[in-house]
C-alpha positions in Angstrom: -1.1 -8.7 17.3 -3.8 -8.4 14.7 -1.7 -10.0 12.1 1.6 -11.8 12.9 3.7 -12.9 9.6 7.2 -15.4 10.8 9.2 -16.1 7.5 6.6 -16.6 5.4 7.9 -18.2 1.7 6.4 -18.9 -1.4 7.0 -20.5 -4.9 5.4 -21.5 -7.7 7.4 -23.6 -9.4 10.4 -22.1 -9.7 9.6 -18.6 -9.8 10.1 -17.1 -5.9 7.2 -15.3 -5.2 7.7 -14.8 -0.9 11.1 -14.9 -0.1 10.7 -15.2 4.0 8.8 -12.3 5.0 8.1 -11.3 7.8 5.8 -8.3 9.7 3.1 -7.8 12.3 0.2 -5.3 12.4 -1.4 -4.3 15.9 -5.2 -3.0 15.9 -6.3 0.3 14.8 -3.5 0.7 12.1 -3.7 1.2 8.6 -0.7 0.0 7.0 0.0 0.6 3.0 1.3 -2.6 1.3 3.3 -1.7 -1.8 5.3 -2.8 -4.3 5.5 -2.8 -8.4 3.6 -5.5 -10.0 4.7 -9.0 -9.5 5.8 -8.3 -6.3 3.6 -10.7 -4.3 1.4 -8.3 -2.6 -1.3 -10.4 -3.9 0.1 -13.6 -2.9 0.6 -12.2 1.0 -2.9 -11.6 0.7 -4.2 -15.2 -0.1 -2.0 -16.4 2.5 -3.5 -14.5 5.4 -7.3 -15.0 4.1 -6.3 -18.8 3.9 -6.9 -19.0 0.1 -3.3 -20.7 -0.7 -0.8 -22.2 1.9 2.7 -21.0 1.9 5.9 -23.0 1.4 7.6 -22.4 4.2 7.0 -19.6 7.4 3.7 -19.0 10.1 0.8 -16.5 9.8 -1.8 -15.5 12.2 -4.5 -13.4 12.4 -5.9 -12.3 15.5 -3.5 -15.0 17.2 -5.1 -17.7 15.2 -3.3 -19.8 13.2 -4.5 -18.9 9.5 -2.5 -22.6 8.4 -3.7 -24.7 11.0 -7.2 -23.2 11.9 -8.0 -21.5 8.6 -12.2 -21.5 9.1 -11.4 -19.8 12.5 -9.3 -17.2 11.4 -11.9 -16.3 8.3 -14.2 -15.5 10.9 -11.9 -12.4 11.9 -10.9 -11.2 8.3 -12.8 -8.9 6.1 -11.5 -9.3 2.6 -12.0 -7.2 -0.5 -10.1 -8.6 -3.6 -8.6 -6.7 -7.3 -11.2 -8.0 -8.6 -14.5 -7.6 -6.4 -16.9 -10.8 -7.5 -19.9 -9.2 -7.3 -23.1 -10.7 -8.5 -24.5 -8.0 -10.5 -28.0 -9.1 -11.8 -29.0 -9.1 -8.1 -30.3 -5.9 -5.9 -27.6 -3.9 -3.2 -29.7 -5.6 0.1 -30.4 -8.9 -1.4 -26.7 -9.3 -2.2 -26.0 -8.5 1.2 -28.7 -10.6 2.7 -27.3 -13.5 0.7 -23.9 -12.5 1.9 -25.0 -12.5 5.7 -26.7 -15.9 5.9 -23.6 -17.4 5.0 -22.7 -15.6 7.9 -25.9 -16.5 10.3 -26.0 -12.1 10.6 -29.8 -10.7 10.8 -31.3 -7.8 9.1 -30.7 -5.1 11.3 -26.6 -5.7 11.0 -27.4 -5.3 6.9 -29.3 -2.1 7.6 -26.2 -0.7 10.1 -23.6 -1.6 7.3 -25.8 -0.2 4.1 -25.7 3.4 6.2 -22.0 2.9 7.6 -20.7 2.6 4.1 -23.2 5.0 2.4 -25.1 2.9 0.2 -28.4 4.0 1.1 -28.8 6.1 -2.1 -28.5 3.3 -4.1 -29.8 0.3 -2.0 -33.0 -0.5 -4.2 -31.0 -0.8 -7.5 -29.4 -3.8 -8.9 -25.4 -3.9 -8.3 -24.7 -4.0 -12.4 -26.4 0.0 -12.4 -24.1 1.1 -9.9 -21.0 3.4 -10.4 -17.1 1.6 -10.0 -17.6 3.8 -7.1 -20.7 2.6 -5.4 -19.4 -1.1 -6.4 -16.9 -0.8 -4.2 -18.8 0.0 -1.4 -21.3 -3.3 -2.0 -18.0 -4.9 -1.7 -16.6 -3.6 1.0 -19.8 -3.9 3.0 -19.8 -7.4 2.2 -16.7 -7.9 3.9 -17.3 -5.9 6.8 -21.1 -7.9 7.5 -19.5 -10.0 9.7 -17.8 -7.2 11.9 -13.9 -9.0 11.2 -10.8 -7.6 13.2 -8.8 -7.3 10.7 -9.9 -6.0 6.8 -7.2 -7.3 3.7 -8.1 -4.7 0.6 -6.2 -5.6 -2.5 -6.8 -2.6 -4.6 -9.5 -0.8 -3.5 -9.4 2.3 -5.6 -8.9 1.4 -9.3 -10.5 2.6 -11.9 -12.2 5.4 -9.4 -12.6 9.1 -10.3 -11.2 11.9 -8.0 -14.7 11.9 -6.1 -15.0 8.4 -5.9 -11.6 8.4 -4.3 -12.3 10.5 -1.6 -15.4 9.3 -1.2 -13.7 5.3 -0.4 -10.4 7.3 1.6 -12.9 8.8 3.5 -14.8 5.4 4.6 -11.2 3.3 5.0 -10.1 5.4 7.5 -13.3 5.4 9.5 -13.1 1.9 9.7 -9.2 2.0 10.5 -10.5 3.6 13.9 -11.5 0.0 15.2 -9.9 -2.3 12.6 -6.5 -3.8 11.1 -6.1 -2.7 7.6 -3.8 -4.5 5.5 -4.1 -1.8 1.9 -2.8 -2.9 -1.1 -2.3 0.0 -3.7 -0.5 1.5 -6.8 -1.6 5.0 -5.9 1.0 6.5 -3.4 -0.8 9.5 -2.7 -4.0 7.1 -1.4 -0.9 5.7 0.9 -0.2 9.2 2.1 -3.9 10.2 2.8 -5.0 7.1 4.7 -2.4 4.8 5.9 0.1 5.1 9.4 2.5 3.1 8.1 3.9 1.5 5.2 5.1 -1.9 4.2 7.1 -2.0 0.2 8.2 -5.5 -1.0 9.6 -6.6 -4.4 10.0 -9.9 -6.2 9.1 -11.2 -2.9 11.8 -9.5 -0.8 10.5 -7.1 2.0 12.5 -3.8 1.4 11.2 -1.5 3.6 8.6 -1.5 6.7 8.6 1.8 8.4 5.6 4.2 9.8 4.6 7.1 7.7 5.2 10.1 10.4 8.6 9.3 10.5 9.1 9.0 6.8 7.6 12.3 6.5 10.0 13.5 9.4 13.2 12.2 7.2 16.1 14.3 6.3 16.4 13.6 3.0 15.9 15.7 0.2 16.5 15.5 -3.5 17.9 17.6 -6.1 18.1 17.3 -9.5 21.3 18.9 -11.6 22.4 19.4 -14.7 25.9 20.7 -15.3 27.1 21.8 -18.7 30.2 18.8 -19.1 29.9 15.5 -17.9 31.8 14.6 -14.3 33.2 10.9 -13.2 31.2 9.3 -10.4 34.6 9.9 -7.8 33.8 13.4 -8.7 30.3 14.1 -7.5 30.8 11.6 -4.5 33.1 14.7 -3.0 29.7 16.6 -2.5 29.1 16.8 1.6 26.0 15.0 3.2 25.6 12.8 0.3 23.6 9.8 0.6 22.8 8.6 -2.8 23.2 9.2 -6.8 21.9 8.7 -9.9 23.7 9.7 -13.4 19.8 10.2 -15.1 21.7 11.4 -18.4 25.5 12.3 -19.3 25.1 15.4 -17.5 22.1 14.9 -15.0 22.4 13.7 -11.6 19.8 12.7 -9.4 21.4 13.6 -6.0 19.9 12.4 -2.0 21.1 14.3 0.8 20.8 13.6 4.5 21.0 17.2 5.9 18.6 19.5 6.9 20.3 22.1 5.3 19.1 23.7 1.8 21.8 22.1 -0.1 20.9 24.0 -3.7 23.7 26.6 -2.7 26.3 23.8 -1.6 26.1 22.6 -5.1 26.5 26.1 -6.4 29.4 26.9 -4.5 31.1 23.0 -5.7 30.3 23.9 -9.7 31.8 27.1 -9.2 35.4 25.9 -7.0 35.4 23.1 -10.2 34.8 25.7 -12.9 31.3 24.3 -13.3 28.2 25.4 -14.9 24.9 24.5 -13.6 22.1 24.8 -16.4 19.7 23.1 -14.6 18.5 22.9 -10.6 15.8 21.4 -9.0 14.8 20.5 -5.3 12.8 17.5 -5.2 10.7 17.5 -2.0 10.6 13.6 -0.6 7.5 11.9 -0.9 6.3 8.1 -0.8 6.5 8.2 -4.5 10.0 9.3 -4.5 11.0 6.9 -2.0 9.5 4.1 -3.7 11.1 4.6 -7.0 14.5 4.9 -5.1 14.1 1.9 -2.8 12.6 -0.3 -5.6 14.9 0.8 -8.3 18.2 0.8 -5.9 17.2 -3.0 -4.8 18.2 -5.9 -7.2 
């Protein structure tokens, strides 16, 4: 495995930040790593790049030991942080020249990653002229110099405008074709566009691990319903196929089915047997950001 993650915990001082998680990655996938903020996406992050050491658990990368053989296992990671530490007085190839002899990497590998990653526009100007967009590209061209196995991006869309986004979606999953890619992100529909599967934790709890083609195959659907008097909990839980609820307001449910049937016209037919009116309906198709809301909000 590209990445192997056995139990890994994490506190500091008392506040829990990995609560023994645990996944692998294999090479070639892209995997989303989600979660609301606080989560400790960021702190999974600095535990496979080495950076801090966890409390308790094992990580590899590559099937090196990141704990016990850190220098190693940097050799095989690529690593893009939130907040890219870019020296910005200084031109696009000197950066990356400066990047590469910490690396012992010649010219021509410079040259190959300025074109891979579509920087040669811009390669004679100094990195503090460039676009967020372009920025991003110095840093992820610094993290690729070395030509790692795996590639950890915490981030690496913020703050970029609709072309810009493409533009770095476009590049990730180019370089998913030969590399682990470990993609941390607030932006679900980045997570649709670009990753195969997709990893959600919160306060330090893994929720959910599961590839995106068979989310995308689920059952579920949602519907949204608004009746004109407010019904008990026993009431609506009579409703076939029902999976989930949510009372929203007095007289608004949020409802998840597991059927592959439209179930808009079941709920007709129950509001009429009860000597209900519907005022409101609304199907809901199922999407990552749907499903993150409900596992994250459902989870304590």
């Amino acid at each position: 495995m590209s990445i192997q993650v056995t139990s890994v915990s994490k506190s500091y001082g008392e506040q829990l930040a990995l609560n023994q998680i645990s996944f692998s990655a294999k090479k070639g996938e892209i995997i989303g790593f989600l979660g609301p903020n606080g989560a400790g996406k960021s702190t999974m992050m600095k535990v496979l790049t080495g950076y801090i050491l966890p409390d308790e658990g094992e990580a590899s990368v590559s099937e090196i030991d990141v704990l016990n053989k850190a220098l190693e296992a940097k050799k095989k990671i690529g690593y893009l942080p939130e907040q890219n530490p870019l020296y910005k007085d200084m031109y696009v190839r000197e950066y990356l020249a400066f990047q590469a002899h910490l690396f012992k990497i010649g010219k021509e590998r410079i040259e190959e990653v300025i074109e891979q990653v579509g920087l040669t526009p811009e390669v004679r100007k100094k990195i503090g002229q460039l676009s967020k967009g372009y920025q991003q590209r110095v840093g992820i061209a610094a993290a690729i110099l070395h030509n790692p196995e795996v590639l950890i991006l915490d981030e690496p869309t913020t703050g970029l405008d609709p072309n810009q986004l493409q533009e770095i979606r476009s590049l990730i999953k180019e370089l998913g074709k030969e590399k682990t890619i470990l993609f941390s992100t607030h932006i679900m529909q980045e997570v649709e566009a670009v990753c195969d599967r997709v990893i959600i934790i919160k306060k330090g709890e893994l929720l959910l691990d599961k590839p995106l083609s068979e989310l995308r195959e689920s059952n579920e659907q949602q519907v949204e319903v608004t009746f004109d008097f407010k019904i008990e909990e026993q009431f609506i839980q009579k409703l076939p196929n029902l999976k989930s609820f949510k009372n929203n307001f007095d007289m608004t449910w949020y409802l998840t089915f597991d059927s592959e049937e439209d179930m808009r016209p079941v709920i007709f037919d129950f509001a009429q047997e009860n000597g209900l009116k519907i005022l409101e309906l609304s199907s809901k198709n199922q999407s990552l950001e749907t499903l993150f809301k409900e596992v994250t909000n459902s989870s304590q």
